[in-house]
C-alpha positions as CSV (number, residue, x, y, z in Angstrom):
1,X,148.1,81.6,137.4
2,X,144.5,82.2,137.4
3,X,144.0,81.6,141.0
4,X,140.6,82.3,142.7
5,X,139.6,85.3,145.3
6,X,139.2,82.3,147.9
7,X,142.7,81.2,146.9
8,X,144.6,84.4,146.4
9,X,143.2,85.2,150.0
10,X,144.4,82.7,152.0
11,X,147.6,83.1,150.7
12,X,147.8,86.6,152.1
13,X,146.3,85.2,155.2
14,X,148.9,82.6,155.7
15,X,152.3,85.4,154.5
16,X,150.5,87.9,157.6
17,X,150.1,84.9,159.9
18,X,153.9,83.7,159.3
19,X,155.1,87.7,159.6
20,X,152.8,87.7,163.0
21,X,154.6,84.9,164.2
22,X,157.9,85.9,163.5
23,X,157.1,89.5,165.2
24,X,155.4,87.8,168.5
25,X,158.3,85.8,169.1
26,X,160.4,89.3,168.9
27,X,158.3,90.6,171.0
28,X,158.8,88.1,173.5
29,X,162.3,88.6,173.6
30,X,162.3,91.7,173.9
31,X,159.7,92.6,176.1
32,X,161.8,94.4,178.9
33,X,163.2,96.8,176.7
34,X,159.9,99.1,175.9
35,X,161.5,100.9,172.7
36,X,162.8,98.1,170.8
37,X,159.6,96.4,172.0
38,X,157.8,98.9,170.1
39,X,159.8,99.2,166.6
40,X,161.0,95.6,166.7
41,X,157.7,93.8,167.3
42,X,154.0,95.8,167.9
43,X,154.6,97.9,164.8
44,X,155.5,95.0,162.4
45,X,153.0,93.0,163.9
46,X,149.8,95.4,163.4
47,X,151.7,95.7,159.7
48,X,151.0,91.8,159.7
49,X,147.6,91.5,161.3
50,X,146.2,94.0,158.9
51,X,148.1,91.8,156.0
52,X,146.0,89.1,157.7
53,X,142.8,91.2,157.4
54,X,142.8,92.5,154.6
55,X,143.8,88.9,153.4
56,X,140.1,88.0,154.7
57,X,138.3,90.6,153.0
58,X,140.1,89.3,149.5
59,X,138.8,85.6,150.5
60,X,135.1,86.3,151.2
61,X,134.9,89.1,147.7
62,X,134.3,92.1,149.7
63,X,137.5,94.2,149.0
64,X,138.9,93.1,145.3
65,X,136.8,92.1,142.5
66,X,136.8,88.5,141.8
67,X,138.9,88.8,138.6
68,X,141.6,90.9,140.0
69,X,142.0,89.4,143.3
70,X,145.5,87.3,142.4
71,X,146.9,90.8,141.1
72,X,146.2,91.7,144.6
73,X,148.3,88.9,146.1
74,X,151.2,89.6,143.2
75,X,152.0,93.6,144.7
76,X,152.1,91.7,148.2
77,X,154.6,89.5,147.4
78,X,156.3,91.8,145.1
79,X,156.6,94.3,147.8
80,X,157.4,91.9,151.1
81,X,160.8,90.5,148.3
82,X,161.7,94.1,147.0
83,X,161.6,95.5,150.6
84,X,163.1,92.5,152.3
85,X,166.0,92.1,149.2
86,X,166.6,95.8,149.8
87,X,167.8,95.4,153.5
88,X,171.0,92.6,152.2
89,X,173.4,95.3,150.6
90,X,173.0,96.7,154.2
91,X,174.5,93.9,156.0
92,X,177.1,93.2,153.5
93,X,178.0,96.2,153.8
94,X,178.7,95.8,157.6
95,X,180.6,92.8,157.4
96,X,182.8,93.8,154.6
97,X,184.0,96.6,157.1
98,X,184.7,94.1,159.6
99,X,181.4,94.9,162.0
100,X,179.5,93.0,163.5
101,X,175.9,92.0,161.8
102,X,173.3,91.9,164.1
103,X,169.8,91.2,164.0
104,X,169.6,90.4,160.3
105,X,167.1,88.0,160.0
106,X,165.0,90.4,162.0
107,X,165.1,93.6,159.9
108,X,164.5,91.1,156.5
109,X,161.4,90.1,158.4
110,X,160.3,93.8,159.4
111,X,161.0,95.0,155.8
112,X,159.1,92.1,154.2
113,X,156.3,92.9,156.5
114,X,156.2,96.5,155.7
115,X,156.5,95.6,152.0
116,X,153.4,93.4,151.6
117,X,151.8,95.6,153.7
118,X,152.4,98.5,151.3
119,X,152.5,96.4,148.0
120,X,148.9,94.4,149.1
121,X,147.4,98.3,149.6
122,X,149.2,99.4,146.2
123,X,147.6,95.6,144.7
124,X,144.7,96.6,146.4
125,X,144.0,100.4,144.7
126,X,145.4,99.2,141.0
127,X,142.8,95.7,141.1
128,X,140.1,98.3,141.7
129,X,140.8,101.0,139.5
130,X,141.7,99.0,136.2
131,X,138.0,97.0,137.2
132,X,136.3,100.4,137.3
133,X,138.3,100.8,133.9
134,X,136.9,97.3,132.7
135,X,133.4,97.4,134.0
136,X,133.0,101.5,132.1
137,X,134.2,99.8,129.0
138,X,132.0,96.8,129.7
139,X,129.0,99.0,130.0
140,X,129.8,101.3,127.4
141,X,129.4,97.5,125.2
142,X,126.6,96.6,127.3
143,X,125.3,100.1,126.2
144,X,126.4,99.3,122.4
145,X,125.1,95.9,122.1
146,X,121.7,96.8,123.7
147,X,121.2,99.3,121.2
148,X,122.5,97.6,118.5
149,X,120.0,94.9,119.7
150,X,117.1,97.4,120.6
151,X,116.8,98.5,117.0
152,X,116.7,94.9,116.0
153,X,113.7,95.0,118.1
154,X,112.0,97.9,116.4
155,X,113.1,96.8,112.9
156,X,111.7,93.4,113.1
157,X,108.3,92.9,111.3
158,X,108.2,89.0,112.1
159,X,108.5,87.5,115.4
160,X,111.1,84.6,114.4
161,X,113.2,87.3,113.2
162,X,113.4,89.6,115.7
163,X,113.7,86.5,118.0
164,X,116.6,85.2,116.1
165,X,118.3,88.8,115.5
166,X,118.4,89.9,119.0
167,X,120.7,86.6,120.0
168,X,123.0,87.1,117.1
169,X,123.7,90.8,118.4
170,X,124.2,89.6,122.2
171,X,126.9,87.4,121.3
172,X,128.5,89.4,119.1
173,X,129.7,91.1,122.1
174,X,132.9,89.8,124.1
175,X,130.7,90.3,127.0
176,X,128.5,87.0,126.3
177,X,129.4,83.2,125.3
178,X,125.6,82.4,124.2
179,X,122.2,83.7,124.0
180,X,118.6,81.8,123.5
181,X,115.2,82.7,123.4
182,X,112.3,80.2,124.2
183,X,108.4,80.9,123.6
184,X,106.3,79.9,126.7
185,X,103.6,77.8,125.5
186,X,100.8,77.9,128.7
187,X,98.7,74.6,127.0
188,X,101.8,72.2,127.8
189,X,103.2,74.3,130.7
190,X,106.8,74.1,128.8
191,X,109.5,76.5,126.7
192,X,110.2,75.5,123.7
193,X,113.5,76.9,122.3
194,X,112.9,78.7,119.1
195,X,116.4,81.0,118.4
196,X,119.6,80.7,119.6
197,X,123.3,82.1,118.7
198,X,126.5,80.4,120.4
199,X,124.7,77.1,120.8
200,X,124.8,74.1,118.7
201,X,122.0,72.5,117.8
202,X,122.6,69.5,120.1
203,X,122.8,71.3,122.8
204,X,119.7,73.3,122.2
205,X,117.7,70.0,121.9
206,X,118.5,68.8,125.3
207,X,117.1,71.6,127.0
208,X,113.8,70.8,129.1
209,X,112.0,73.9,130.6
210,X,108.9,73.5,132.9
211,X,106.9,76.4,134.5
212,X,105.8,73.5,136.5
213,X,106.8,74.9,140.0
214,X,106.1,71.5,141.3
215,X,108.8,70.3,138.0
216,X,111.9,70.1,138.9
217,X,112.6,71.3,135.9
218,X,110.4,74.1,136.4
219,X,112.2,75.2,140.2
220,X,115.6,76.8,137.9
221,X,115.7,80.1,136.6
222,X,114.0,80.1,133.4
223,X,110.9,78.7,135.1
224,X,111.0,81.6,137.8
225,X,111.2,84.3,135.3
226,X,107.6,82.9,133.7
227,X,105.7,82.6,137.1
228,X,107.2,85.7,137.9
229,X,107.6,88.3,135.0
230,X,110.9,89.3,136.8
231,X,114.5,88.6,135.7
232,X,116.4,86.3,137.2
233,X,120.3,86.1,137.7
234,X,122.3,83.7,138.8
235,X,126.3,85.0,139.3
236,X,127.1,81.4,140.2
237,X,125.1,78.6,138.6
238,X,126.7,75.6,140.3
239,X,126.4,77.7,143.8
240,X,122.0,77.5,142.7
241,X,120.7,74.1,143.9
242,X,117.3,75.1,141.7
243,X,119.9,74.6,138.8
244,X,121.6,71.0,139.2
245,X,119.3,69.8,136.5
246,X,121.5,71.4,133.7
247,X,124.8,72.0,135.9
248,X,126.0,68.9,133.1
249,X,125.1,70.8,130.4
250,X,126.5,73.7,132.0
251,X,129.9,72.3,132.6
252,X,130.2,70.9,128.9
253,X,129.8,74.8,127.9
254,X,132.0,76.4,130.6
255,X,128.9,78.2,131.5
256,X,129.5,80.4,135.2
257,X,126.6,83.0,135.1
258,X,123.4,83.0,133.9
259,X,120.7,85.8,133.5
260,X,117.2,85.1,132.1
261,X,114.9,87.9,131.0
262,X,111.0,87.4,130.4
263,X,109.4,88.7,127.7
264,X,106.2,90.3,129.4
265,X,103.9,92.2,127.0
266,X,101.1,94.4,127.7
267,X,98.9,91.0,128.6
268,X,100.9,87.9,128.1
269,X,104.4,86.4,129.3
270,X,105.6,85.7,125.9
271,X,108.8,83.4,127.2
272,X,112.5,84.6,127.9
273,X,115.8,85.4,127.2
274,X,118.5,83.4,128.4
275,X,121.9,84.6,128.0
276,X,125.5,82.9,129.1
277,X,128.6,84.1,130.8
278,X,132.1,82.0,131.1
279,X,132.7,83.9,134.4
280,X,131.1,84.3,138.1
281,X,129.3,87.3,139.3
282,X,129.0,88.5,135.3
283,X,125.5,90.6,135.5
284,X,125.9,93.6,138.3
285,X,122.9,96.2,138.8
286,X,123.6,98.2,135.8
287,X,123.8,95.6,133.2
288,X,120.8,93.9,134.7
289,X,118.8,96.5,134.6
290,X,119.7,97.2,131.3
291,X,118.8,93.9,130.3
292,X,115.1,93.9,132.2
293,X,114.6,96.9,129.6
294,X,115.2,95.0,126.8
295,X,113.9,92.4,127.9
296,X,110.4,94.7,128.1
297,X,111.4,96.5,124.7
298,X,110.9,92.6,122.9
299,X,107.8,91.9,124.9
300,X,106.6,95.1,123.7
301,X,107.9,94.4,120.0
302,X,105.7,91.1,119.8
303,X,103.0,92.9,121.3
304,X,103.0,95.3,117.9
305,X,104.0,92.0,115.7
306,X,100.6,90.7,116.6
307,X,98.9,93.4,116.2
308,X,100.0,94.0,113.1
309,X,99.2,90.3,112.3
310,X,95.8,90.4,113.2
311,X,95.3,93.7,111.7
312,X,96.7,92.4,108.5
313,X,94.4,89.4,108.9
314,X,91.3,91.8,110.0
315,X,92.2,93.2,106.5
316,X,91.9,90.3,104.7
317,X,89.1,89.1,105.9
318,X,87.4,92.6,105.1
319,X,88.3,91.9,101.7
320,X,87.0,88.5,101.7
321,X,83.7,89.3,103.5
322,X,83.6,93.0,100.5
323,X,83.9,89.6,98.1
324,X,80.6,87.6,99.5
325,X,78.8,90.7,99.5
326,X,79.2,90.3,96.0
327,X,78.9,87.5,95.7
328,X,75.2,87.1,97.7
329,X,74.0,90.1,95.5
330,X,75.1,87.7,92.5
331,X,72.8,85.1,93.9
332,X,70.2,87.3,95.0
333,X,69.9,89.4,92.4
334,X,69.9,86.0,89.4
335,X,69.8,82.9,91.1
336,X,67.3,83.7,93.2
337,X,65.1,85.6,90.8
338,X,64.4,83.0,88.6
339,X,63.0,80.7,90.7
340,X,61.2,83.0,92.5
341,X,60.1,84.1,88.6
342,X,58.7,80.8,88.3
343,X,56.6,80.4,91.2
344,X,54.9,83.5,90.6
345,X,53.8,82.4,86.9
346,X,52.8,78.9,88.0
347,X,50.6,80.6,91.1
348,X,49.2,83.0,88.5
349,X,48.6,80.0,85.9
350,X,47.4,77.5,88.8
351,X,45.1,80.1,89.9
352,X,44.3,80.3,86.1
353,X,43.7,76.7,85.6
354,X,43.3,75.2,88.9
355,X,45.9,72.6,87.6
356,X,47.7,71.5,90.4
357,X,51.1,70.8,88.0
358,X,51.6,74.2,88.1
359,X,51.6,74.3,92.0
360,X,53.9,71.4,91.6
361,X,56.3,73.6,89.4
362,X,55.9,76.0,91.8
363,X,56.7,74.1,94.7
364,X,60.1,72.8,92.9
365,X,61.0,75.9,92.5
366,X,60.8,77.3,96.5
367,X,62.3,74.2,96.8
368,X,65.3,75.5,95.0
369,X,65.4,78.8,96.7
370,X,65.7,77.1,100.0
371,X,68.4,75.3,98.5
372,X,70.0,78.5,97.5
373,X,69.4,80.4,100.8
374,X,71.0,77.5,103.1
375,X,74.1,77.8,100.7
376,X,74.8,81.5,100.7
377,X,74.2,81.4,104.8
378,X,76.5,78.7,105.1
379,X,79.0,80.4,102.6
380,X,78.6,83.8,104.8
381,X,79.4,81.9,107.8
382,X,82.5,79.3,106.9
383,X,83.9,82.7,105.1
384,X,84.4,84.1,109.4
385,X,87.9,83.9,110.6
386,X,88.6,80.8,112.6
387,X,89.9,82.2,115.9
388,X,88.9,79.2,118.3
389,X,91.2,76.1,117.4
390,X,91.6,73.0,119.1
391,X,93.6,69.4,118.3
392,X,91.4,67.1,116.0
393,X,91.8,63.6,114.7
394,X,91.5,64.6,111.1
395,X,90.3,60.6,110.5
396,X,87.3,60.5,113.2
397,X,86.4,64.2,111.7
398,X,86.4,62.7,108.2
399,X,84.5,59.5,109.0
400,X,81.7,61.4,110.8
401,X,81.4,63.8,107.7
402,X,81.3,60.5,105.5
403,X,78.4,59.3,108.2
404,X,76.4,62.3,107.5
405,X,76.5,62.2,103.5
406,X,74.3,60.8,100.9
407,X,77.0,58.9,99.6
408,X,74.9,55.9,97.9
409,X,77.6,52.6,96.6
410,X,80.9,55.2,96.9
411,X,83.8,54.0,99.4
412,X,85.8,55.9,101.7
413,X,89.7,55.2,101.9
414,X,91.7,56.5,104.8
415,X,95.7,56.5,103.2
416,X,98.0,56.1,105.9
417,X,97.9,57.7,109.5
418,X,95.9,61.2,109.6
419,X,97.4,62.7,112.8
420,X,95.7,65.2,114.5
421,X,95.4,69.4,113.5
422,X,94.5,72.3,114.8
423,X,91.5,73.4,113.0
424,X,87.6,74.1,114.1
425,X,85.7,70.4,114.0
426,X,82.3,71.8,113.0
427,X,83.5,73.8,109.8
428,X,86.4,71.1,109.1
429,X,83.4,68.4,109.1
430,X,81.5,71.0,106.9
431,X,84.2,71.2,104.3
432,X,84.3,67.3,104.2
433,X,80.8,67.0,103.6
434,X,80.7,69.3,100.7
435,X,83.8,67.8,98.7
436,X,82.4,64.5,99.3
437,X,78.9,65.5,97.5
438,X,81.0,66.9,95.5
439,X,82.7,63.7,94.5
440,X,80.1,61.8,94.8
441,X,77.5,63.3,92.5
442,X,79.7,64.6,89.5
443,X,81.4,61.1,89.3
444,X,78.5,58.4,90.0
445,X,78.2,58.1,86.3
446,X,81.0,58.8,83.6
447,X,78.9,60.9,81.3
448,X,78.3,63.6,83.6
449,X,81.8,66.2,83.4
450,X,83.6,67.3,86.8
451,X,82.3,70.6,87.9
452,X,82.8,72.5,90.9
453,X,79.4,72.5,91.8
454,X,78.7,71.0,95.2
455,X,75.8,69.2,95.9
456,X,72.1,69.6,95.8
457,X,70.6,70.1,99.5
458,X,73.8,71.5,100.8
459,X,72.3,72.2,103.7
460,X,73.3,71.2,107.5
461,X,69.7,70.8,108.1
462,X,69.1,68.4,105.5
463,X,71.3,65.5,105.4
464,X,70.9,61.6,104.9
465,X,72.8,58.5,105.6
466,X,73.1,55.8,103.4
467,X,75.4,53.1,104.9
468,X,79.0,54.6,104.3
469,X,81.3,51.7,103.7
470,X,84.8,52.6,105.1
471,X,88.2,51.5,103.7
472,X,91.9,51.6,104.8
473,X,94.5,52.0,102.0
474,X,95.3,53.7,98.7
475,X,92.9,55.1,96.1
476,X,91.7,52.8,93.9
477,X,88.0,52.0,93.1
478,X,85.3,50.9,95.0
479,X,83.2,47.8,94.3
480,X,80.4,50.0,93.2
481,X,80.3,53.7,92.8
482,X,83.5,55.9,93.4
483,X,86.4,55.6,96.2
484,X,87.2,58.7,97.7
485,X,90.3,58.7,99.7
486,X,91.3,61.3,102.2
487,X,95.2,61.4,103.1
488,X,98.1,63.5,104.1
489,X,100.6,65.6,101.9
490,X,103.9,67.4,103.1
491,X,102.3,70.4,105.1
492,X,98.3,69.6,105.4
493,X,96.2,66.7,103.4
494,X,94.1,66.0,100.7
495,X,91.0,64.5,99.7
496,X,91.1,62.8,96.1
497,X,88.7,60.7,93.7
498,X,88.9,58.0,91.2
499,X,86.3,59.8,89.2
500,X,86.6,61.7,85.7
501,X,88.5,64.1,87.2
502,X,88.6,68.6,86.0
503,X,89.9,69.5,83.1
504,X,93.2,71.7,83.8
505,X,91.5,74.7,82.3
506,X,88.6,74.4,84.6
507,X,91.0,73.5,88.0
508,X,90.7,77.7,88.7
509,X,87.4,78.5,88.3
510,X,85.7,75.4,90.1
511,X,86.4,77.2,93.7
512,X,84.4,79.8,92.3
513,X,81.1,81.4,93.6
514,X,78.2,80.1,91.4
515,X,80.3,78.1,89.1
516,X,78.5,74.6,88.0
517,X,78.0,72.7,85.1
518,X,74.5,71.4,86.2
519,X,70.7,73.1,86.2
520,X,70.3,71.6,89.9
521,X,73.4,72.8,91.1
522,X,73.5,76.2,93.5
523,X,77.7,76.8,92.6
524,X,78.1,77.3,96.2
525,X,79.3,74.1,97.4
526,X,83.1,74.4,96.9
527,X,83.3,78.2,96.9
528,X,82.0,76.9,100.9
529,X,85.0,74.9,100.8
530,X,87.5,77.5,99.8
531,X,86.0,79.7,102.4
532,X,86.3,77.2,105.0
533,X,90.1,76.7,104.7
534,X,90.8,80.7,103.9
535,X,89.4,81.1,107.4
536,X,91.7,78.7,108.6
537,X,94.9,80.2,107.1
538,X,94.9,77.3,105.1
539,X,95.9,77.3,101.0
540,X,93.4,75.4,98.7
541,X,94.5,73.6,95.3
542,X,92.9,71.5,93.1
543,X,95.3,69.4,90.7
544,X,94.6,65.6,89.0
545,X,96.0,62.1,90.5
546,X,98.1,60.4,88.8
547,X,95.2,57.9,87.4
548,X,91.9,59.6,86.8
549,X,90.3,62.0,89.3
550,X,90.1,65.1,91.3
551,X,92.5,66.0,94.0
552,X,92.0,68.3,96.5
553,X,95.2,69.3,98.7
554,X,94.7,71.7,102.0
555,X,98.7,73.1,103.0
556,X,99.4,75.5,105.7
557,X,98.0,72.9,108.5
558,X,99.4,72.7,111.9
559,X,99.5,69.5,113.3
560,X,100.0,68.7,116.6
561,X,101.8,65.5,116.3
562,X,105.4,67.6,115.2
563,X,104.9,66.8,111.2
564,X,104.3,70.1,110.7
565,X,104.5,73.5,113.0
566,X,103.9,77.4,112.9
567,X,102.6,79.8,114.9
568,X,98.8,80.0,115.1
């Protein structure tokens, strides 16, 4: 039948209330003779008033477990018939040997009373002892799945995966419909759901989760258990007003009970764990505290994730900074010897000659040094990991680098809507600036060949305007000088020229420290720009346009208009 504590106890109520009823009114009638008084009416009665009690306790959950509360009612009734059924053959019996048979309806009554009463006590001690049985198997699952789940958690070596693994074990268990997990993301205040198991996608879509206690979709359970690093467990979600904003939701999945576990780390609330029930009152103490611990166990697991990660990423960025040391011995040791070389002969032949073209070659060459010396510091500085990152317009970063760059007759193009990315503005300026020298000086006339060489006075310190002009649209060329167009590709953008492009040998080696195909150039420009996106996390590749030109594409962005999305 499936009916309810509430239901199955005012039944009983109302079976001791009729027996009552029936053994008042005895009483009554027999109230001047003290011994029938006493078997006839007060003893059945107390049998029904304690039916009636104990039919209370069954109503308000206190005596029966939830679950088993109808079997209760089904040994009361079971008992009252056998007992009151038993008591016929006796009056047949009387009547087929001609006696009178008196008082029947009586003793029915007093047997029925005294069978409920003992069937309801018998209902009673079986609905508790097969729940002890249920709950030790339940726990001895609870214990299974948590383990199961808990070496998930120290098996994982990627967050998503561990996420995603540790819902797929809870709901492999009878004991749970569904399990999700949502990061807490403190810039927008909101959970975002990232793995689920028992959910459709639809369903997971049309969850909203504020921390915003003033929210109300930040007053429900999920929300508590971020403000307050503390599980939270609702037996009854349609009992909770706090949870009316999903109680919809909640009836489409049959979902009774829910219990949401934070993931706290040493520092940092990293989200929670939401996980489903189909019944009321599903989490007691044991399982919830087992839960809180696994709850902590996945905090702690991200906690080693990222440390891992940034170890990892302290690793490689060793490696890089091992490969500029290099790198700026190169330079220092060649590149800046010879010009140094030279303005020590033309001192020692001005000094020689007094002619002051030999102070003029000496000049040049300091000149270049400088040159040289602003490119390896900047080089040594874009090649630090980015670790501050804010939201961008990649277009208004773009034009201001255009702004800021001898760029002489060449046009910029922006193709399309930019979006914004996470990324650092100064350094993503910076690498703007050097691929549009770049483009700029090794295409302004077709007889000088593509190189990776960026351009002369490199330097931040050093920079002149020369009327940009600014154009919206696809590459193509300008009216005079090159168009250089700066766009978006599947996971990042690009930044391409109409000019005569890199030969596909040379694509590899233009990123290169101190490659250049020209005297003036210092090599440095687009090994800056390398650096710059290696920082970043960002991939760099250089590949042709499908007319002539150089194309630059940057993948690995995050943007933060939901083209594209990762963990930063």
């Amino acid at each position: 039948m499936g009916l309810s504590a509430r239901t199955s106890g005012s039944i009983l109520m109302g079976i001791g209330a009729i027996f009552a009823a029936v053994h008042l009114s005895t009483a009554v009638r027999v109230l001047s003779m003290p011994a029938l008084l006493v078997v006839e009416a007060l003893a059945p009665l107390g049998f029904a008033l304690l039916i009636v009690g104990i039919g209370a306790a069954v109503y308000r959950g206190e005596i029966v477990p939830e679950q088993f509360a109808e079997r209760a009612l089904l040994w009361a009734v079971g008992g009252a018939v056998t007992l009151g059924v038993a008591t016929i053959p006796l009056f047949a019996d009387a009547l087929l040997r001609g006696q009178l048979a008196r008082g029947m309806p009586q003793t029915i009554a007093n047997a029925g009373t005294l069978g409920a009463f003992v069937g309801l006590v018998v209902g009673v001690y079986n609905a508790r002892e097969r729940h002890q049985r249920l709950r030790a198997d339940q726990l001895s699952r609870i214990n299974d799945t948590l383990r199961i789940a808990t070496q998930e958690v120290v098996d994982a070596t990627e967050r998503s995966e561990l996420e995603q693994a540790v819902c797929a074990r809870l709901t492999q268990s009878p004991l749970y419909d569904s399990a999700w997990i949502g990061r807490y993301l403190p810039e927008t205040a909101v959970v975002d759901p990232v793995a689920w198991a028992g959910h459709d996608s639809d369903y997971i879509d049309s969850l909203e989760i504020s921390v915003d206690p003033d929210d109300p979709l930040g007053q429900g359970a999920g929300g508590q258990a971020i403000r307050t690093s503390e599980m939270q467990c609702v037996q009854d979600v349609f009992a909770e007003p706090d949870m009316e904003p999903w109680w919809d939701l909640f009836e489409r999945k049959g979902v009774e009970s829910v219990a949401v576990v934070p993931l706290v780390g040493a520092e940092d609330v990293y989200g929670f764990l939401s996980i489903y029930a189909n019944r009321v009152n599903a989490f007691d103490d044991r399982e919830r505290t087992a839960l809180g611990e696994l709850g902590e166990s996945i905090g702690h697991a991200i906690d080693s994730i990222r440390a891992r990660q940034q170890l990892a990423e302290r690793e490689r960025e060793l490696a890089r900074q091992n490969e500029q040391l290099d790198e700026f011995a190169s330079v220092v040791s060649h590149d800046l010897r010879n010009p140094l070389n030279v303005a020590q002969g033309s001192l020692e032949l001005a000094r020689e000659t007094g002619e002051d073209e030999h102070l003029e070659r000496a000049a040049n060459a300091l000149d270049r040094m400088n040159e040289l010396i602003e490119d390896v510091l900047t080089l040594a500085r874009s090649g630090q990991v980015v670790t501050s990152l804010t939201a961008v317009d990649l277009e208004a970063v773009a034009e201001r680098a255009w702004a800021t760059t001898d760029t002489g007759g060449a046009t910029l193009r922006i193709d399309g809507d930019l979006g914004r990315i996470r990324a650092d503005e100064s350094r993503l300026a910076q690498l703007f600036e050097n691929l549009f020298r770049n483009s700029v000086e090794h295409s302004s006339t077709n007889n000088r060949t593509q190189s990776g060489d960026s351009a002369e006075h490199s330097s931040t310190n050093d920079r002149r305007t020369a009327g940009p002009e600014f154009r919206r649209g696809g590459a193509g060329a300008g009216d005079e000088g090159v168009a250089v167009t700066v766009g978006r590709c599947d996971d990042g953008f690009y930044v391409a020229d109409d000019g005569p492009g890199i030969p596909e040998a040379e694509r590899e080696r233009v990123l290169e420290t101190g490659y250049s195909t020209t005297d003036e150039g210092t090599g440095l420009g687009l090994s800056i720009v390398r650096s710059i996106a290696e920082a970043h996390g960002w991939t760099v590749s250089v590949t042709e346009r499908e007319a002539d030109g150089a194309r630059f594409e940057f993948r690995g962005v995050e943007s933060t208009n939901g083209s594209h999305s990762e963990e930063s």
